[in-house]
C-alpha positions in Angstrom: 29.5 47.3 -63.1 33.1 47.0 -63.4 33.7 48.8 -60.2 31.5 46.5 -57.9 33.8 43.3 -59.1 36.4 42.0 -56.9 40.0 43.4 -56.0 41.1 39.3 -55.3 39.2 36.1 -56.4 40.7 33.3 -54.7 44.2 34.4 -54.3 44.5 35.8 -57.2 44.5 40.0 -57.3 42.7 42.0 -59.8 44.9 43.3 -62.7 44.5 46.6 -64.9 43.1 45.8 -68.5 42.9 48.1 -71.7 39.5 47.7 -72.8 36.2 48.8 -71.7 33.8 46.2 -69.3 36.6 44.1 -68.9 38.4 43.1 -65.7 41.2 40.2 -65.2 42.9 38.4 -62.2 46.0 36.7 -61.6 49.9 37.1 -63.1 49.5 35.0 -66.0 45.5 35.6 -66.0 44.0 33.1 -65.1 40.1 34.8 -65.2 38.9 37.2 -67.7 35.8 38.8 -67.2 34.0 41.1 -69.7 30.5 42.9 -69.6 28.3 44.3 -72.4 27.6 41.6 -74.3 24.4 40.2 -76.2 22.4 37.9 -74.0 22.4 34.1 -75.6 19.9 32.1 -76.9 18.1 29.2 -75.4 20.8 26.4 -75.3 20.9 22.9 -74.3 24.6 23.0 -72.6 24.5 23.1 -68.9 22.7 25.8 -66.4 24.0 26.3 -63.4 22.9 28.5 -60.5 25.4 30.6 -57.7 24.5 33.7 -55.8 21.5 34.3 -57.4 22.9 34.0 -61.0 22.6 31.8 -63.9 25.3 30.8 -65.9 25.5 28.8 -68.5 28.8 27.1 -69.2 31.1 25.6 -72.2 33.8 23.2 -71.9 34.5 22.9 -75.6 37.9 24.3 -74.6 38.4 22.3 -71.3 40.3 22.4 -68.5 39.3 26.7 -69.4 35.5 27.3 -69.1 33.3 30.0 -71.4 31.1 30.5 -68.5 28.3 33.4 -69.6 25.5 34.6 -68.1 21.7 33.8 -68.7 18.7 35.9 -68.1 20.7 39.4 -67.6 20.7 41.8 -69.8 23.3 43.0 -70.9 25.2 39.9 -70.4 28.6 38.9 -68.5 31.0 36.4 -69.5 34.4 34.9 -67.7 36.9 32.9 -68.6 38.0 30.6 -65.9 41.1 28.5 -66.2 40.4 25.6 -64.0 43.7 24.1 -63.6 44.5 27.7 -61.2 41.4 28.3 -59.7 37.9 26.4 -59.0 35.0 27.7 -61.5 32.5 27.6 -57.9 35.2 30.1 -56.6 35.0 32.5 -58.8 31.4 32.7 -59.7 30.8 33.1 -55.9 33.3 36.2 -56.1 31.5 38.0 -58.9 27.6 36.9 -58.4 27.1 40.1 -56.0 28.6 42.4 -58.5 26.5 40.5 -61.5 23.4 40.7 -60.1 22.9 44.4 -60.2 22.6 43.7 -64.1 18.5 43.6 -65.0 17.4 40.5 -64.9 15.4 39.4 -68.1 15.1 35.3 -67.4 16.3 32.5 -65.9 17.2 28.6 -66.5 14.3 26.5 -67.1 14.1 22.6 -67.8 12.7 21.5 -70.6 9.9 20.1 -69.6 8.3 23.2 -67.3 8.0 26.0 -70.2 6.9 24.5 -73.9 8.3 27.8 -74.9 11.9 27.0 -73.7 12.3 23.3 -74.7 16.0 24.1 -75.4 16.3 26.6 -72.6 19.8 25.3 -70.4 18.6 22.9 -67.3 19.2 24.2 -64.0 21.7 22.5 -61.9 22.0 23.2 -57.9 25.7 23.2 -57.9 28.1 24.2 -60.1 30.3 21.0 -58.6 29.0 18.6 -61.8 32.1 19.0 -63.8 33.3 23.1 -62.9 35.6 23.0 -60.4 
């Protein structure tokens, strides 16, 4: 997976990491990006949708952004610090390398699935608070 992510996101080029499923960009990093990982629960923080994907996102530690994926298995997760680079940016960049992961689910509101009542909501752009 790791070889189908970006050389540049944004203006920020790719830089060599130590571990396993991981891949960073920018001189200080400003996105980490790391594979492998269980997929979450349900959740009630926000959903949102780019290139296909769904992410779901936490701004506990805002202006960076836990941004992980939802309905892949295994499941993705980046780091995004948002005062450097737009959050819409760089999902963009890695959606076509995170879609090859299986797909297992998707982002459903609340009220369409009785099963998922705190399944994240969708959202059509990530522009409500990412960037």
């Amino acid at each position: 997976m790791t070889v189908r992510l970006p050389d540049v996101i944004g203006d920020l080029p790719s830089r060599t990491t130590d571990a396993q499923a991981t891949a960073a960009w920018g001189d200080p990093t400003a996105v980490v990006f790391t594979c492998g990982l269980e997929p979450p629960a349900p959740t009630t923080l926000q959903c949102v949708t780019i290139g296909a994907v769904d992410w779901i996102v936490d701004d506990s530690d805002s202006p960076n952004l836990r941004i992980t994926t939802y309905g892949r298995e295994p499941a993705a997760q980046v780091y995004v610090d948002t005062t450097r680079l737009s959050a819409d940016n760089v999902l963009d960049a890695l959606a076509p390398a995170v879609q090859k992961l299986p797909k297992s689910g998707a982002c459903t509101a609340p009220d369409t699935d009785t099963n998922a009542t705190s399944a994240p909501q969708p959202q059509s752009e990530v522009t409500k608070g990412l960037s």
